[in-house]
PQR file with spaces between the fields and no chain letter, atoms N, CA, C, O and H, PARSE charges and radii, in Angstrom:
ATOM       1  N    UNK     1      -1.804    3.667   -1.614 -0.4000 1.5000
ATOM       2  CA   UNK     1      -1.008    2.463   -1.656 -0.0000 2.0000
ATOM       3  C    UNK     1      -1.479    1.552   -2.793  0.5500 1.7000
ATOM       4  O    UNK     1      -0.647    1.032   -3.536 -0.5500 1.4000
ATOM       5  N    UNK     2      -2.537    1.385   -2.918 -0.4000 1.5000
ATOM       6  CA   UNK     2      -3.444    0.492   -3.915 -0.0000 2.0000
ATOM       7  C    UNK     2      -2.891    0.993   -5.504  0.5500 1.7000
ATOM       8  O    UNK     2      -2.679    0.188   -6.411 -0.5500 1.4000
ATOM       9  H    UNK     2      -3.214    1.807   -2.315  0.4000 1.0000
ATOM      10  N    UNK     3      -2.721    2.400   -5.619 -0.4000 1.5000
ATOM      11  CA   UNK     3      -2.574    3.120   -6.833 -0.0000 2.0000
ATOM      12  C    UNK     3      -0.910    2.480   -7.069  0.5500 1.7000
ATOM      13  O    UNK     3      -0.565    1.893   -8.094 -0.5500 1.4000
ATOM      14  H    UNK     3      -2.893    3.053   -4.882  0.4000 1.0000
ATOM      15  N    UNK     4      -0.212    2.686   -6.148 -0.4000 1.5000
ATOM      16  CA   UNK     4       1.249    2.170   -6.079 -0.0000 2.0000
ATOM      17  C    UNK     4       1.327    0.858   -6.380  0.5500 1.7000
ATOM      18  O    UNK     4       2.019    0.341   -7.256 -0.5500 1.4000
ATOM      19  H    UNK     4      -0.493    3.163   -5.315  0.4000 1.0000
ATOM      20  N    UNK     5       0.889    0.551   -5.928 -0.4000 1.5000
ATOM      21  CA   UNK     5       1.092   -1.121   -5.788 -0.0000 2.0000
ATOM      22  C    UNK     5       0.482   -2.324   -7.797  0.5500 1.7000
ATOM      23  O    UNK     5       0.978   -3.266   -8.414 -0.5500 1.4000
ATOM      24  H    UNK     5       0.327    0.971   -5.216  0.4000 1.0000
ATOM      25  N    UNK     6      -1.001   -1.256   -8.004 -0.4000 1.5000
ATOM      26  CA   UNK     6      -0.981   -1.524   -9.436 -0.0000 2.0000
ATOM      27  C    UNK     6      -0.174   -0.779   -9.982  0.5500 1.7000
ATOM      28  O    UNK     6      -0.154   -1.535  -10.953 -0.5500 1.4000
ATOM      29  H    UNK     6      -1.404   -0.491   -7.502  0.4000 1.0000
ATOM      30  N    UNK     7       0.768    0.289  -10.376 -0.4000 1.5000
ATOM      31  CA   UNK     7       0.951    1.242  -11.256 -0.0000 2.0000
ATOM      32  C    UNK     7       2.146    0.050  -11.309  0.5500 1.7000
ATOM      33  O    UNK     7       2.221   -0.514  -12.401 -0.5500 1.4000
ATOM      34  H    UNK     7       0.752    0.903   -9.587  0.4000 1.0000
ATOM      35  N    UNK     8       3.261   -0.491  -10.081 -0.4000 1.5000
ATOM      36  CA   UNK     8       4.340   -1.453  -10.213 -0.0000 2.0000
ATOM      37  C    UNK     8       3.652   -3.270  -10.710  0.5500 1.7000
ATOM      38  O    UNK     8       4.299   -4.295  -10.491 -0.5500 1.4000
ATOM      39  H    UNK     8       3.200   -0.034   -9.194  0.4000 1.0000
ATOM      40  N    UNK     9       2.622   -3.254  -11.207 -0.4000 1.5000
ATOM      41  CA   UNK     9       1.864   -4.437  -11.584 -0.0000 2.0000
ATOM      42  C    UNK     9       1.927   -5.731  -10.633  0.5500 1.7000
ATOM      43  O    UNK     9       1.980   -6.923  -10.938 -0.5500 1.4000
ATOM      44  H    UNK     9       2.096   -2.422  -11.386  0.4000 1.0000
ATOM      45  N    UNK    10       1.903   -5.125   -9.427 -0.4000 1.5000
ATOM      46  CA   UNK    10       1.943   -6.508   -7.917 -0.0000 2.0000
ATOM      47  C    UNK    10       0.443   -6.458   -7.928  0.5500 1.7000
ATOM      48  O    UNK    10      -0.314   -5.622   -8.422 -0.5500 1.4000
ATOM      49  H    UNK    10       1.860   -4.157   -9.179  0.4000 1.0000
ATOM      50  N    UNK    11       0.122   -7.914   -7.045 -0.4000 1.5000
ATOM      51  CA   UNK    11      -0.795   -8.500   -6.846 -0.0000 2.0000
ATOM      52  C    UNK    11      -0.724   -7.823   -5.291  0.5500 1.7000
ATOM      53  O    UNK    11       0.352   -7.496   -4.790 -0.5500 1.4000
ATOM      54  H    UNK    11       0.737   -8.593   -6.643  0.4000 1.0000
ATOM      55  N    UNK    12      -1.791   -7.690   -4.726 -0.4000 1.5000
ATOM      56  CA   UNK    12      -2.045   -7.972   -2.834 -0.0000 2.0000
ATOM      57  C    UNK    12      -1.053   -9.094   -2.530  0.5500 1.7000
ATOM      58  O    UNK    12       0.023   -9.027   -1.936 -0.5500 1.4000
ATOM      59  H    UNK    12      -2.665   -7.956   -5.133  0.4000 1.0000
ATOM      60  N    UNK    13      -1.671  -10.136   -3.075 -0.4000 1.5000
ATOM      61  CA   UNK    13      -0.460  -11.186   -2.572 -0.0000 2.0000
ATOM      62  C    UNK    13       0.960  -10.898   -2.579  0.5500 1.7000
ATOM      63  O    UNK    13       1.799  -11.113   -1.703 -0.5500 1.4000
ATOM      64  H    UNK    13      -2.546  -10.190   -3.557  0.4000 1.0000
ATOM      65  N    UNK    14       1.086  -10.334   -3.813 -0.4000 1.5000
ATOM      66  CA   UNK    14       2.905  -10.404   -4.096 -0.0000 2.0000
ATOM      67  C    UNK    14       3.382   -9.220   -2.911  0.5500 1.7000
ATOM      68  O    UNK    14       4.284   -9.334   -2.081 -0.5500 1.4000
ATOM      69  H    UNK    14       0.404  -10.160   -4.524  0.4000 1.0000
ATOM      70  N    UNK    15       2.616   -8.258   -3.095 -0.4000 1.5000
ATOM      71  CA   UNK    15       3.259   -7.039   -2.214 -0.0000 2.0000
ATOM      72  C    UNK    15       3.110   -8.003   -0.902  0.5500 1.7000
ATOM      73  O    UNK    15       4.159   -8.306   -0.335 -0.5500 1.4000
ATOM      74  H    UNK    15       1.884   -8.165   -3.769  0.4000 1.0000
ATOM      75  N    UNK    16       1.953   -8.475   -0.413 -0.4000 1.5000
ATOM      76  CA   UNK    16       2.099   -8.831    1.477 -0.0000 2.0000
ATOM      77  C    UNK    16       3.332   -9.916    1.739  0.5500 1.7000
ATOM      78  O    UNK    16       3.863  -10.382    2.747 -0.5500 1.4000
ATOM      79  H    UNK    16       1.100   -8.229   -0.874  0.4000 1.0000
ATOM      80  N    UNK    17       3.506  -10.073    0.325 -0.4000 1.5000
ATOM      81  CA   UNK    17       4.436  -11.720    0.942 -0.0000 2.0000
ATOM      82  C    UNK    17       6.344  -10.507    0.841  0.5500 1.7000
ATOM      83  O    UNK    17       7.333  -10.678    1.553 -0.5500 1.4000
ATOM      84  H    UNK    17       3.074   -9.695   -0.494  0.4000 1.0000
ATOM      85  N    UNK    18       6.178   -9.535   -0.182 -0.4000 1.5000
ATOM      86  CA   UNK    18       7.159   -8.805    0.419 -0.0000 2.0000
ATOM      87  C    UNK    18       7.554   -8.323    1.588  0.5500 1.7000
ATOM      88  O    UNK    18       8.632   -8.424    2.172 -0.5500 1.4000
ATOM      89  H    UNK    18       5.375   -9.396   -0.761  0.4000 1.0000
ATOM      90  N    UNK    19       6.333   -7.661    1.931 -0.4000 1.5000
ATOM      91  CA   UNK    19       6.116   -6.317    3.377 -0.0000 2.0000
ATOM      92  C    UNK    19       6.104   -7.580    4.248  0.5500 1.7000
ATOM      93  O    UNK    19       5.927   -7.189    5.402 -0.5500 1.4000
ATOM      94  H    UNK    19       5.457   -7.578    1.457  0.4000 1.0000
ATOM      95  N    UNK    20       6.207   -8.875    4.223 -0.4000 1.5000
ATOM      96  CA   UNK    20       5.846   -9.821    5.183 -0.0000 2.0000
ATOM      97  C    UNK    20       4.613   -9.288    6.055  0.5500 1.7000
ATOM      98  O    UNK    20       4.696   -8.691    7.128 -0.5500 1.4000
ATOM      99  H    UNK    20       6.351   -9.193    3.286  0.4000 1.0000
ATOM     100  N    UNK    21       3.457   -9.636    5.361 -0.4000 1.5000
ATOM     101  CA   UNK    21       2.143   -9.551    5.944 -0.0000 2.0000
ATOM     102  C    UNK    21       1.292  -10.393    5.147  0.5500 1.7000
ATOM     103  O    UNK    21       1.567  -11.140    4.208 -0.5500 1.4000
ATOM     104  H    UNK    21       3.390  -10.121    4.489  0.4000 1.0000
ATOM     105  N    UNK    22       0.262  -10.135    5.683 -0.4000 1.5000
ATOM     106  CA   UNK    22      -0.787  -11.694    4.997 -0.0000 2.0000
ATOM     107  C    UNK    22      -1.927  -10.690    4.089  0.5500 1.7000
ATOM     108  O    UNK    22      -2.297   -9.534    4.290 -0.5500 1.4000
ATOM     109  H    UNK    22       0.039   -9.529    6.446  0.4000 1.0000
ATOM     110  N    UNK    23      -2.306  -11.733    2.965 -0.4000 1.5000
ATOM     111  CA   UNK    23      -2.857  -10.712    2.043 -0.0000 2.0000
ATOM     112  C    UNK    23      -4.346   -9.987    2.743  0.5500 1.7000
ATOM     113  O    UNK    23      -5.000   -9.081    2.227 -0.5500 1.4000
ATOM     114  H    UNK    23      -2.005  -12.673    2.802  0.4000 1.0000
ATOM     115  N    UNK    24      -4.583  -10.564    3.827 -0.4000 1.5000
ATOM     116  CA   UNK    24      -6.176  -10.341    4.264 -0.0000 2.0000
ATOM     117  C    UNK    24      -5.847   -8.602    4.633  0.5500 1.7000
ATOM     118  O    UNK    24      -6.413   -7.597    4.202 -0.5500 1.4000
ATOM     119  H    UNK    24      -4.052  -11.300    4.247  0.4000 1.0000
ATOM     120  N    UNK    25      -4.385   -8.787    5.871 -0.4000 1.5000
ATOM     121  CA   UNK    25      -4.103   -7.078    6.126 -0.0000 2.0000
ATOM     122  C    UNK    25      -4.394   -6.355    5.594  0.5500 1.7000
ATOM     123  O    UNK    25      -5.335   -5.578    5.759 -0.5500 1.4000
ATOM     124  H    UNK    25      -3.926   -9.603    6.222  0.4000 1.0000
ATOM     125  N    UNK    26      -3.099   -6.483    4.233 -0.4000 1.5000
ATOM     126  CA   UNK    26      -2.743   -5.762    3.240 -0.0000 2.0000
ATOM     127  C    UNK    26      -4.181   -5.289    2.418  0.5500 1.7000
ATOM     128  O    UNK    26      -4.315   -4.145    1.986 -0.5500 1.4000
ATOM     129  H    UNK    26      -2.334   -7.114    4.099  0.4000 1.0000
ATOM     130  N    UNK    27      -5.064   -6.182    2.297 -0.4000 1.5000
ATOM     131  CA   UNK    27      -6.486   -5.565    1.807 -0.0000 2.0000
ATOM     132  C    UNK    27      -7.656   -5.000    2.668  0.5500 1.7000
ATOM     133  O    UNK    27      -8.649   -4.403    2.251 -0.5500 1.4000
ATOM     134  H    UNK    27      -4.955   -7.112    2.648  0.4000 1.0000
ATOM     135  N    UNK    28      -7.394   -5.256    3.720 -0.4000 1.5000
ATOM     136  CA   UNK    28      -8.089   -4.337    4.796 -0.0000 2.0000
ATOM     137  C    UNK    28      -7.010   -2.700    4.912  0.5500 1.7000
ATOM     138  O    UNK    28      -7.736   -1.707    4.968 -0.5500 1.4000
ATOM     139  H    UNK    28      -6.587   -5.741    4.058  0.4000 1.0000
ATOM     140  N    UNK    29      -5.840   -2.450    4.940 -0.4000 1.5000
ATOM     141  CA   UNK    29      -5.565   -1.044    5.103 -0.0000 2.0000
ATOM     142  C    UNK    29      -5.660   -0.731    3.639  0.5500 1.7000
ATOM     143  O    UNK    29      -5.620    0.470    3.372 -0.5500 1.4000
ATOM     144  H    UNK    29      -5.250   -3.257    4.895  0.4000 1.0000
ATOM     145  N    UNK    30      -5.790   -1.656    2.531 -0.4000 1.5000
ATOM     146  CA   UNK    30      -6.217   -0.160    1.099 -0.0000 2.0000
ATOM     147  C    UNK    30      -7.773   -0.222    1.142  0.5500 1.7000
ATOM     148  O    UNK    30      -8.118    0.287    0.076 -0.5500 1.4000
ATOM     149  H    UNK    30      -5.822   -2.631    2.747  0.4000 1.0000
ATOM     150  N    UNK    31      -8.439   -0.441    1.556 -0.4000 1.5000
ATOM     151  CA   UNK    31     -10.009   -0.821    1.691 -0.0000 2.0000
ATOM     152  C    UNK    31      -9.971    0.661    2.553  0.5500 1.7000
ATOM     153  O    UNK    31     -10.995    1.304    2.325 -0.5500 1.4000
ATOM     154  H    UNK    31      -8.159   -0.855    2.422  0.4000 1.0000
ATOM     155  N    UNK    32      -8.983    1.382    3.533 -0.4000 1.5000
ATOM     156  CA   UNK    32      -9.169    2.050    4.595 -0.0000 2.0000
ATOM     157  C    UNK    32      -9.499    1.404    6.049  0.5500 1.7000
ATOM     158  O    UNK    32      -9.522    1.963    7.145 -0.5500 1.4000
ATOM     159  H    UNK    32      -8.151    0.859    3.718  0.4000 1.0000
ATOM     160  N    UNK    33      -9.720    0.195    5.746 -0.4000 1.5000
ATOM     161  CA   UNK    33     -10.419    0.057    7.311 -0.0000 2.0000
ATOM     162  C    UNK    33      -9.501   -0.455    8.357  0.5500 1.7000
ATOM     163  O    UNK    33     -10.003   -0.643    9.465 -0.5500 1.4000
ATOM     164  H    UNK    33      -9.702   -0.259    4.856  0.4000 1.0000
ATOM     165  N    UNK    34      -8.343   -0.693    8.208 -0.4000 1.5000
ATOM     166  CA   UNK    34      -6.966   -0.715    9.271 -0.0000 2.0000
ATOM     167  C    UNK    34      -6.068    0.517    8.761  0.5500 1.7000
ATOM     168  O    UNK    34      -6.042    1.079    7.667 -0.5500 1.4000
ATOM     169  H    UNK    34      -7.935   -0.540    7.307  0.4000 1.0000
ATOM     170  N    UNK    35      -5.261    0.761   10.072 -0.4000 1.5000
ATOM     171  CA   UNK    35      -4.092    1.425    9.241 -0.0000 2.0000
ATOM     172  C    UNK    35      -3.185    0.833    9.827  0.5500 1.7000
ATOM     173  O    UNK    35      -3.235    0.235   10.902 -0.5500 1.4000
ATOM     174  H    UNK    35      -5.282    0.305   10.961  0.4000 1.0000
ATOM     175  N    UNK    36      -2.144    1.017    8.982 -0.4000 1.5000
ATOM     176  CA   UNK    36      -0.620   -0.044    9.352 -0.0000 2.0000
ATOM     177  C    UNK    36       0.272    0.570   10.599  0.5500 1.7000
ATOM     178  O    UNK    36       0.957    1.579   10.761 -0.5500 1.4000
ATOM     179  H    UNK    36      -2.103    1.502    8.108  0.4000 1.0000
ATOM     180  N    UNK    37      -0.032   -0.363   11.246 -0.4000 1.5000
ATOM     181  CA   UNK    37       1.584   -0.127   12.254 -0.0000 2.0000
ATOM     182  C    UNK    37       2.714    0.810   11.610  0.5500 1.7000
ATOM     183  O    UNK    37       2.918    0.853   10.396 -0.5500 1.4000
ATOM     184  H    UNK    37      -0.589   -1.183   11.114  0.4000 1.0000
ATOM     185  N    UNK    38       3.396    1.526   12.521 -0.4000 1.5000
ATOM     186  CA   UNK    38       4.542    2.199   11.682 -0.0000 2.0000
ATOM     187  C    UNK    38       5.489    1.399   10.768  0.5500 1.7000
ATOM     188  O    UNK    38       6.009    1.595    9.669 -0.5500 1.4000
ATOM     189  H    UNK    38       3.231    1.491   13.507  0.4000 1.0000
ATOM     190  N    UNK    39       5.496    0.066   12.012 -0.4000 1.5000
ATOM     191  CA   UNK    39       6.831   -0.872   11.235 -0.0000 2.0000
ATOM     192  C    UNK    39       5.865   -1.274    9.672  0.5500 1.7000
ATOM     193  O    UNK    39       6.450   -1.253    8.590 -0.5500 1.4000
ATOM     194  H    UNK    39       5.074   -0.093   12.905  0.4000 1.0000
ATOM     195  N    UNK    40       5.073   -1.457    9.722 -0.4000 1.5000
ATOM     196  CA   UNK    40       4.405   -2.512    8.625 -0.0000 2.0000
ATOM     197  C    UNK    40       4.254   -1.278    7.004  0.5500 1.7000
ATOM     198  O    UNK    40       4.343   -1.405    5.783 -0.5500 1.4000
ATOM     199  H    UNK    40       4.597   -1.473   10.602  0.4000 1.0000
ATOM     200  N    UNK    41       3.945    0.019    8.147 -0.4000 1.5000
ATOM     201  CA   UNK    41       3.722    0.959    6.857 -0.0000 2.0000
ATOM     202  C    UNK    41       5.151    1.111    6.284  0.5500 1.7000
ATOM     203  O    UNK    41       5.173    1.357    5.078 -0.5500 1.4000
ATOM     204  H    UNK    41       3.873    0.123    9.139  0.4000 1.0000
ATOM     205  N    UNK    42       6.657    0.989    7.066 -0.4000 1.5000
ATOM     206  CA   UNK    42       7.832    0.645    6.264 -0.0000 2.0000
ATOM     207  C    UNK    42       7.819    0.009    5.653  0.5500 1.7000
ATOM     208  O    UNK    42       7.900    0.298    4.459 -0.5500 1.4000
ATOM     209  H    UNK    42       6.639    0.789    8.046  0.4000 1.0000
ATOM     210  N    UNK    43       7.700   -1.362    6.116 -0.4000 1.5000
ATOM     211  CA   UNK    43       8.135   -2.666    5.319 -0.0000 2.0000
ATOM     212  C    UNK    43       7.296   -2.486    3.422  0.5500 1.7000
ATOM     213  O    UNK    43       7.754   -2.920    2.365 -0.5500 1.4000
ATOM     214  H    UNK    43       7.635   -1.597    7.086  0.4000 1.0000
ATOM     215  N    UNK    44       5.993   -1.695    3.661 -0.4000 1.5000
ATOM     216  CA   UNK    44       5.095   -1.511    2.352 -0.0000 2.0000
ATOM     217  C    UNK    44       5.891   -1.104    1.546  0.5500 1.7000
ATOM     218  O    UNK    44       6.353   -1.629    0.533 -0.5500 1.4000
ATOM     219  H    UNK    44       5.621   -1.342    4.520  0.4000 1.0000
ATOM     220  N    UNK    45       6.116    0.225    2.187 -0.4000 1.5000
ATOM     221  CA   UNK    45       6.883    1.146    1.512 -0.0000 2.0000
ATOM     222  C    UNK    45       8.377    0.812    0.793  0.5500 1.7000
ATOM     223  O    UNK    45       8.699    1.073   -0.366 -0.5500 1.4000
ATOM     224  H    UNK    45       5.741    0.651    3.011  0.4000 1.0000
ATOM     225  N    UNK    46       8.943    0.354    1.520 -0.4000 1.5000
ATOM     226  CA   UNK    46      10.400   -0.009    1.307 -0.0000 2.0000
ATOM     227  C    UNK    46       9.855   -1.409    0.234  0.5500 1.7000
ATOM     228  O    UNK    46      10.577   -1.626   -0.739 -0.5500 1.4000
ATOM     229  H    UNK    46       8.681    0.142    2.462  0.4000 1.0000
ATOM     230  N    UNK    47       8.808   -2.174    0.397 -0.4000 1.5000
ATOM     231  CA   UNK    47       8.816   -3.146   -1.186 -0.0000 2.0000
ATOM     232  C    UNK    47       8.146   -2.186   -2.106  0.5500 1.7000
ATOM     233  O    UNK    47       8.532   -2.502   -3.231 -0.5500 1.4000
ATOM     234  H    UNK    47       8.221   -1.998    1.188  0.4000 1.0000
ATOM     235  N    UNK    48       7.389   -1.239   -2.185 -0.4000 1.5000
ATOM     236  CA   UNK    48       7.003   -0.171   -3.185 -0.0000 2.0000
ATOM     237  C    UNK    48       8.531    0.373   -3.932  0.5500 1.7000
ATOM     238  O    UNK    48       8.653    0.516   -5.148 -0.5500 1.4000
ATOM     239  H    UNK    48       7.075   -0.982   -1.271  0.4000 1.0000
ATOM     240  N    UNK    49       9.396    0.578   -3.139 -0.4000 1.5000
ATOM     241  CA   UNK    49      10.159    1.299   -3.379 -0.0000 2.0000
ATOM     242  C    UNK    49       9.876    2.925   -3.170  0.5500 1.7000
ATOM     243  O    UNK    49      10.590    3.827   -3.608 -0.5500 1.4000
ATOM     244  H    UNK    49       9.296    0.462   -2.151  0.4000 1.0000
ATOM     245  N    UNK    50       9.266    2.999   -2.780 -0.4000 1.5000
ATOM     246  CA   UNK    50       8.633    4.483   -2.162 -0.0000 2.0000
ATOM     247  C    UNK    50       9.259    5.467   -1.383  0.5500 1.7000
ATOM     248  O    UNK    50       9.400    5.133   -0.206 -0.5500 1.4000
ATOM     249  H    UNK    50       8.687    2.267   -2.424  0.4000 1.0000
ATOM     250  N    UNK    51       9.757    6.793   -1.740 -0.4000 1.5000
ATOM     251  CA   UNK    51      10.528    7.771   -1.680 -0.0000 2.0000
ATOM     252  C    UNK    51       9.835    8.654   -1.033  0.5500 1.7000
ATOM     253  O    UNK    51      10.547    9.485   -0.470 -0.5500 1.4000
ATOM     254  H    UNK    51       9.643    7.064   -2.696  0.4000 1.0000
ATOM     255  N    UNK    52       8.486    8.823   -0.868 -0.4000 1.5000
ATOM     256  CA   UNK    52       7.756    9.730   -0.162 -0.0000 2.0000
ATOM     257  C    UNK    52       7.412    9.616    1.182  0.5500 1.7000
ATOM     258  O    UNK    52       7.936    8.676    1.780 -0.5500 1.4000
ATOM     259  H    UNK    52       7.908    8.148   -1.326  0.4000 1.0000
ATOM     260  N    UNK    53       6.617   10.384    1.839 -0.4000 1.5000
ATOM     261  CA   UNK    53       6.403   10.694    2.972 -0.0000 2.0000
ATOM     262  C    UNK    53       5.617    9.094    3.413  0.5500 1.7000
ATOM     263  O    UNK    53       5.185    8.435    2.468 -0.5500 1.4000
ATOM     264  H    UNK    53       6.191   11.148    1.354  0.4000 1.0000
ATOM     265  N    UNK    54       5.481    8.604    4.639 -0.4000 1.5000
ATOM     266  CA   UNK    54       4.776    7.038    4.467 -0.0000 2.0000
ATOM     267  C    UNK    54       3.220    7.453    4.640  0.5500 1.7000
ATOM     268  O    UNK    54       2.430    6.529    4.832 -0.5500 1.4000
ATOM     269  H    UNK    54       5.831    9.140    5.407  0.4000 1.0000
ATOM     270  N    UNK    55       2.604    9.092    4.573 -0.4000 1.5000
ATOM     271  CA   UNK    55       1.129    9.781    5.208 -0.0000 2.0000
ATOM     272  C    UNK    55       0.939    9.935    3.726  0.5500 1.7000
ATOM     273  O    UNK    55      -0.144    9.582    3.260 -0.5500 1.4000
ATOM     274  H    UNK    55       3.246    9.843    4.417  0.4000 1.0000
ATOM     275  N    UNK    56       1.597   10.281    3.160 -0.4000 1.5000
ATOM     276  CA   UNK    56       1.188   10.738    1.232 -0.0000 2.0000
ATOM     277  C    UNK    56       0.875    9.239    0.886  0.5500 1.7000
ATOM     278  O    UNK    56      -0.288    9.117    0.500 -0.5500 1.4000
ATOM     279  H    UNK    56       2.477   10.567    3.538  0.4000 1.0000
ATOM     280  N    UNK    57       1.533    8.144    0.913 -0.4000 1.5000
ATOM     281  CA   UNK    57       1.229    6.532    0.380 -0.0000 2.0000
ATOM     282  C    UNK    57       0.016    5.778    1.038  0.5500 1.7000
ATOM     283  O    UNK    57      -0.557    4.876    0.427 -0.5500 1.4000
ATOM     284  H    UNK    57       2.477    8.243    1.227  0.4000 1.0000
ATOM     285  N    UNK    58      -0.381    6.190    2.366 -0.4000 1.5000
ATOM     286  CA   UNK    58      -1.519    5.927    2.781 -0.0000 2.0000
ATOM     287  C    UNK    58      -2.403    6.828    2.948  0.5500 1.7000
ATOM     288  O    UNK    58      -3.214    6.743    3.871 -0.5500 1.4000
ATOM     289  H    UNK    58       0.084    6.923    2.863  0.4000 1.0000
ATOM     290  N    UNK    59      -2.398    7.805    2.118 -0.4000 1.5000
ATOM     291  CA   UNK    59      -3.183    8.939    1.578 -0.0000 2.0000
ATOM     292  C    UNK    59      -4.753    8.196    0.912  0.5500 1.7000
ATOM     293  O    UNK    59      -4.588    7.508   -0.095 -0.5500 1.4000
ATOM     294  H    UNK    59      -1.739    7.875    1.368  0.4000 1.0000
ATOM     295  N    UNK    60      -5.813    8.289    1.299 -0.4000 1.5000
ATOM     296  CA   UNK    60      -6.791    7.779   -0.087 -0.0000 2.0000
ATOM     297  C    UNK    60      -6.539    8.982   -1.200  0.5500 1.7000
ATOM     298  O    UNK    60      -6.094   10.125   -1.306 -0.5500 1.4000
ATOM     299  H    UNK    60      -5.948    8.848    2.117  0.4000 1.0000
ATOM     300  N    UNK    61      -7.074    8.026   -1.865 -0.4000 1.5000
ATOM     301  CA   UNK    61      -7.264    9.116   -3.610 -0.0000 2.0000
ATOM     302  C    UNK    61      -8.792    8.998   -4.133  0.5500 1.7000
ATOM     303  O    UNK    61      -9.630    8.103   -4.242 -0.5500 1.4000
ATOM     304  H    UNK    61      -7.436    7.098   -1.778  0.4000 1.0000
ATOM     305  N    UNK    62      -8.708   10.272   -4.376 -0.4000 1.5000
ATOM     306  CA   UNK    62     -10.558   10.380   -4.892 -0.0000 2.0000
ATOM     307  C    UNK    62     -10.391    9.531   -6.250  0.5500 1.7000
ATOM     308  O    UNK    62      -9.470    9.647   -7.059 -0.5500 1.4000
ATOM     309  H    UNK    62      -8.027   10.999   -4.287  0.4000 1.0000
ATOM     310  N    UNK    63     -11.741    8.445   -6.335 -0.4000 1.5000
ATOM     311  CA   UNK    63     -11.419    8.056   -7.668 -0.0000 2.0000
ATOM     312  C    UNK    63     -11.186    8.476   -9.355  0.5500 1.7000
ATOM     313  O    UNK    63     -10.634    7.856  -10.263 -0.5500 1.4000
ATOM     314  H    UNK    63     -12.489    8.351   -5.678  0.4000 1.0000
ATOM     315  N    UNK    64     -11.863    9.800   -9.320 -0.4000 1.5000
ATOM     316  CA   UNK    64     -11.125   10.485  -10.314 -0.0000 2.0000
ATOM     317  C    UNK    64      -9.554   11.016  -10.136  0.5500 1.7000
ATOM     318  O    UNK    64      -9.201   11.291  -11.283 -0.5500 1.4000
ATOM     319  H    UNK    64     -12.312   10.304   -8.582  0.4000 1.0000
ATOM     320  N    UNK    65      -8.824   11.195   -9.533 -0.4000 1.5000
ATOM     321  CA   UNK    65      -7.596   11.208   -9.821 -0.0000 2.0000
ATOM     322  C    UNK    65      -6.560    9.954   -9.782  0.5500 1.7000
ATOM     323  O    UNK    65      -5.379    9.991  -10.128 -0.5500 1.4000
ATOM     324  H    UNK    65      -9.111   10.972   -8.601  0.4000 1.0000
ATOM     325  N    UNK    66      -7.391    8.664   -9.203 -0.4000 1.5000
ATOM     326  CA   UNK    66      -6.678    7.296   -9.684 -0.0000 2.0000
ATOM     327  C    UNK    66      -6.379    7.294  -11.518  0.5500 1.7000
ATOM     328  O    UNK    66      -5.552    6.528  -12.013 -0.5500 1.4000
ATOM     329  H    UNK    66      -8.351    8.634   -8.922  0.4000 1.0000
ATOM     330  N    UNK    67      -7.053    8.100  -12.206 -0.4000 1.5000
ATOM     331  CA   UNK    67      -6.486    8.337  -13.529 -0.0000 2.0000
ATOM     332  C    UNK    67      -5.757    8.894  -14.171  0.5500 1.7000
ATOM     333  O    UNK    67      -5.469    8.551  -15.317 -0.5500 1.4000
ATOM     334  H    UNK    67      -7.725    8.722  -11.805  0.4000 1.0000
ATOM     335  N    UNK    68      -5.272    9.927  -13.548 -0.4000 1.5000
ATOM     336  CA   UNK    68      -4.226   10.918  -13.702 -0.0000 2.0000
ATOM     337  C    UNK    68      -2.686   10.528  -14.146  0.5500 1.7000
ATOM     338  O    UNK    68      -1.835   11.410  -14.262 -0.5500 1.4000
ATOM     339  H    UNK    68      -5.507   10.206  -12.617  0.4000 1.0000
């Protein structure tokens, strides 16, 4: 999600105030340490604009392939 969210140049803030969530959430589930409600992992997704599976977007990524 984190990779998504910079690659579209949003802030934490800008995306939570989309997904209507508060930025503290939104940086606790890319940190890993919550995971989103189903509804909330929509609402992400649908301001990502995100076409994929909602398990691939809250996927972690090893930090060598955040470069890819």
């Amino acid at each position: 999600m984190k990779f998504e969210r910079e690659k579209q140049g949003l802030t934490q803030a800008a995306l939570a105030r989309v997904a209507w969530l508060n930025s503290s959430e939104l940086s606790k589930m890319e940190r890993g340490r919550t995971v989103p409600y189903e509804e909330q992992a929509r609402r992400i997704a649908a301001a990502l604009g995100w076409e994929g599976s909602l398990e691939e977007l809250f996927e972690p990524i090893d930090a060598g392939e955040a470069g890819v």
